[in-house]
Phi, psi and omega in degrees: 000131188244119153326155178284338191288357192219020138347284180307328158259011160226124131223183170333091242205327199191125165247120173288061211044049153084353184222009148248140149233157182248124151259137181233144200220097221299148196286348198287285186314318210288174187236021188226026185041047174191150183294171178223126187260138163248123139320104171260162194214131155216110154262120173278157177269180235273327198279354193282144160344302243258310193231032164270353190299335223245115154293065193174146171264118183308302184326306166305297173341297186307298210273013148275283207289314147031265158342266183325297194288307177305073187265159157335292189258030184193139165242178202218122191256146173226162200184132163150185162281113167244021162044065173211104165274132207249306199078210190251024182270130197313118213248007168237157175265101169343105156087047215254323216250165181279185213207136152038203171340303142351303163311300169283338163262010175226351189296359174257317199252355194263343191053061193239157230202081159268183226224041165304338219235013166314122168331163149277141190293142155272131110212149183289343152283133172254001193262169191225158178223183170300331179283330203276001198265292176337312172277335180283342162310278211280328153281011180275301207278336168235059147040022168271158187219138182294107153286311191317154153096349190253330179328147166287336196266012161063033156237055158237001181257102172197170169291154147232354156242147178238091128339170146285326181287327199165210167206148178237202169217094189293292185284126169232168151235101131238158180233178174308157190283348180251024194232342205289009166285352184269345180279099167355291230196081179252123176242126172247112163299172148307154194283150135260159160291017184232010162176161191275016180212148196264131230284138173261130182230127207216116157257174181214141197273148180219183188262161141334096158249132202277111203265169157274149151342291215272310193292332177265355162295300167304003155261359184275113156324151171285320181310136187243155183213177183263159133277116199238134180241152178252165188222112176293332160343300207256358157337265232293298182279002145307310190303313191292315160328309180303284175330297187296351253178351201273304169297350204268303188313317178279343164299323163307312203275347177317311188284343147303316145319335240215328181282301191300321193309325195275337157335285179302000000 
């Protein structure tokens, strides 16, 4: 789901075995003159059903397209569940930038930009798994770097799954290591009752964009639809309303029911 005002910069370029999709978001919106491929990521895990159907190590998949999108004119975003417990393991390579003289005479010509001085990652998980070695792998070797635990504004450091076993931290945003001023707004939301992994919410700074009269009509459905506000007032005859109306109700949903079994 897109806004209508962004149709236009962003679509689809790639669904990856059903468990990646690559959005690409046009350089006109970015606030850095260059696309941004976003990754949505579900790695399922190495022991599950879900992810022997595939002759292939997904994981490697990812980190090919990676590749591919991290160009000169394009940075590359990742977002999801990626089942990869990291713990506080370094997700940068150590002791990376030149020193002194070495800086100056040679930092003009390779323009290389180390990442010493990225906040420290909080997390609250400490255990590791095989995905989480991989990713920490795949941000050594592409200059992506794990925001959770790192934001400023310090709700990002939280679990992101509740388990049987516990709770972990699963779900990331990462991004380039020279990128993380665009990121807004990173939030790990509170759980719901509709999943076991608590929902991440990322803004990302963009350009302004200015429609003409005639340009937002046509991104505006034609279709109207109703609004309904509620009046605590008006409590007592809805509950009653509800009541008197209860066979009625229930026969809809009985016959929709009755519609899905034959569906399946």
């Amino acid at each position: 789901m897109i806004k209508n005002c962004f149709t236009n910069f962003i679509k689809v370029v790639k669904v990856l075995h059903d468990t990646i999709i690559w959005l690409q978001v046009s350089k006109d919106v970015t606030i850095c003159g260059q696309d941004y491929y976003v990754g949505c990521v579900y790695l399922p895990p190495i022991s599950s059903n879900y992810y022997k159907m595939y002759e292939c190590d997904i994981f490697y998949e990812l980190i090919n397209y990676v590749e591919k999108y991290s160009t000169e004119s394009s940075k590359v975003f990742l977002l999801g569940d990626m089942n990869a417990r990291t713990a506080i393991g370094n997700d940068f390579i150590k002791h990376d930038s030149l020193y002194g003289s070495i800086f100056d005479d040679f930092n003009h010509i390779f323009n290389y930009m180390s990442d010493n001085n990225l906040p420290v990652r909080r997390n609250p998980d400490q255990g590791t798994n095989e995905y989480g070695t991989k990713l920490l792998n795949l941000c050594r070797s592409t200059g992506l770097r794990i925001v959770n635990g790192r934001h400023k504004d310090g709700t990002a450091n939280d679990f992101t799954f509740c388990g049987s076993r516990g709770m972990s931290v699963v779900d990331y945003l990462i991004v380039p290591f020279d990128y993380f001023h665009i990121v807004e707004q990173f939030i790990v939301s509170n759980f719901t009752s509709f999943s076991d992994h608590a929902p991440l919410h990322i803004r990302l700074q963009c350009k302004t964009l200015s429609y003409t009269h005639e340009q937002q009509n046509r991104n505006v459905s034609s279709s109207t639809f109703d609004s309904f506000r509620w009046n605590d007032d008006l409590k007592e005859q809805c509950y009653e309303s509800l009541i008197l109306n209860s066979g009625l109700l229930s026969q809809i949903v009985f016959c929709d029911a009755k519609k899905i079994t034959r569906w399946y």
